[in-house]
Every structure is written in structure tokens, then in C-alpha cells.
N, C-alpha and C positions, 0 to 999 in steps of 0.2 A: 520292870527293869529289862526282862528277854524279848519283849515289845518295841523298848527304844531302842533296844539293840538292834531288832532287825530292821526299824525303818531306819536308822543310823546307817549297814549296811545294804539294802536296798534303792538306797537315796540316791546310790551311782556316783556321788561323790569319792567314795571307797575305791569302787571300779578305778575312776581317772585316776587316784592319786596311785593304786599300783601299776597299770600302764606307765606314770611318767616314771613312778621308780626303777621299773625295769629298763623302758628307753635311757632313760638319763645314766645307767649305770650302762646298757651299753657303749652308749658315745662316750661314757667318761675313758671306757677302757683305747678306743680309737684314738680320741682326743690325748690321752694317757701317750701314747705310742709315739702320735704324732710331735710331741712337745719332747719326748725324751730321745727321740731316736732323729730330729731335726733341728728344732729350737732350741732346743738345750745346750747340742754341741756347737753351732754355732757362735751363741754366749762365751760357751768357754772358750772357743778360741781367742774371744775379744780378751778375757782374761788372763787367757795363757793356762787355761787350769783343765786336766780328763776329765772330767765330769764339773756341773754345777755342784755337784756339795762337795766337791774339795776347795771350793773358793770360800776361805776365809778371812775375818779380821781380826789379827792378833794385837791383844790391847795387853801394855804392860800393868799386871797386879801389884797390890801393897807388898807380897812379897817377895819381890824379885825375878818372879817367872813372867809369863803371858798365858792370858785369859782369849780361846779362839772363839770366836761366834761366826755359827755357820749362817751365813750372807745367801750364800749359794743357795741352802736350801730353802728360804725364807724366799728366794726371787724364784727356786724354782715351782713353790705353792703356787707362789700371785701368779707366775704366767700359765700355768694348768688349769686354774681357777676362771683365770680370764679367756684361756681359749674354751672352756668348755660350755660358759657364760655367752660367747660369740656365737657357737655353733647351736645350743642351744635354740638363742633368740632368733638365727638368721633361718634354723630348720624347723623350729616349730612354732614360736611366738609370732614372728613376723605373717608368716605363711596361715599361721589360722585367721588372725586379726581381717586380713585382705580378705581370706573365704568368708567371711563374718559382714565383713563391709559387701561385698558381690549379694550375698542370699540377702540383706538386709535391704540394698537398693532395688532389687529386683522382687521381693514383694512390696515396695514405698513404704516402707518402713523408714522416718526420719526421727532422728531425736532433737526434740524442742528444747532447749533447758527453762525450765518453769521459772517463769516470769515471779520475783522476788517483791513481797509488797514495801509500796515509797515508805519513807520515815510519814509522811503524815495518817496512811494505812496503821502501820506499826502504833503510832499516836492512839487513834479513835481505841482501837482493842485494848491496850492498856486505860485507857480511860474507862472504859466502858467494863472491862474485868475489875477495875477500882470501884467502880459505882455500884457492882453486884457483892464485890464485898461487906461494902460498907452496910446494905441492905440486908 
């Protein structure tokens, strides 16, 4: 068991995944910032409301009062999520992909996608897997 553990951690898979969680918790806080202290008030102005979670929807309940659901904060998840998702893709995803495609053309490195056998390929093998059975 303290075997697959270390080539579990060894693997360098471990490494990546804490590099991105310390990067991505960086940006979240920038991304954080930027969405609360920009995009956000902006929104509410369109609203007319001081912050995104004072924008609510008051629904009348069964018993005579109103039931608020916060709107505001549920838009201001999605757009945090989506700017972080943006920045993200456009700072890391994008940018390695192209390094990847560059060192990949430049050893001639191409990917072929393996030619798929026709239905009558597909035919003979089944036939021929039935014949070894039957035998």
C-alpha cells in the first residue's frame, strides 16, 4: 500500500494538480476583486440596488407576507465563476495548448487518427470469432 502511495505521489500528477490549486486560488482572489469591486457595481446600477446581493425577488407566500430570493447573489456566483473560467482558459489553457502544438510541430510530431476498419473488415472478424467458437 506505502508503494502505490509513493508512485501515486511521484507520478507528478500530484505535483500539477497542487501548482493549479494554488494558481487558481490565486486568480480566484484577483478575479474575486475584480468582479466585486467593477462588475458587480455596475450590475447594480442597471438594478438600482448597493451591492448585487441586495437585489432581490419578493414572491407573495401562502401566508400573507413575502418570501425574498436572493437573485443578486445567485448572478453574482455565475459571473465570478465565469470570469474566473475566462481567465483561467485565456491564461493557462489556451497558452499551453499552442506551446504544445509549437514543440509538437517542430519535432514533426503529427497525429493521424487510426484509420477505423469498413463494416465488411468488422464482418470477416465476427465471422471468423463465430467459427473459433463453434470449434
Amino acid at each position: 500500500m506505502i508503494k502505490g502511495f509513493k508512485e501515486f505521489i511521484v507520478r507528478g500528477n500530484v505535483i500539477d494538480l497542487a501548482v493549479a490549486v494554488v494558481i487558481g486560488t490565486a486568480f480566484t482572489a484577483i478575479v474575486t476583486a475584480i468582479v466585486n469591486g467593477l462588475i458587480n457595481p455596475l450590475i447594480a446600477l442597471v438594478f438600482q440596488a448597493d451591492t448585487l446581493s441586495d437585489i432581490v425577488v419578493a414572491i407573495p407566500n401562502v401566508r400573507g407576507g413575502t418570501t425574498d430570493f436572493g437573485i443578486g447573489l445567485i448572478l453574482a456566483a455565475v459571473i465570478n465563476f465565469l470570469a474566473v473560467a475566462v481567465v483561467v482558459y485565456f491564461v493557462f489553457v489556451h497558452p499551453m495548448n499552442v506551446l504544445k502544438e509549437r514543440a509538437a510541430a517542430k519535432q514533426g510530431v503529427t497525429e493521424e487518427p487510426e484509420a477505423l476498419p469498413s463494416e465488411a473488415e468488422l464482418l470477416v472478424q465476427i465471422r471468423d470469432l463465430l467459427g473459433k467458437q463453434k470449434s
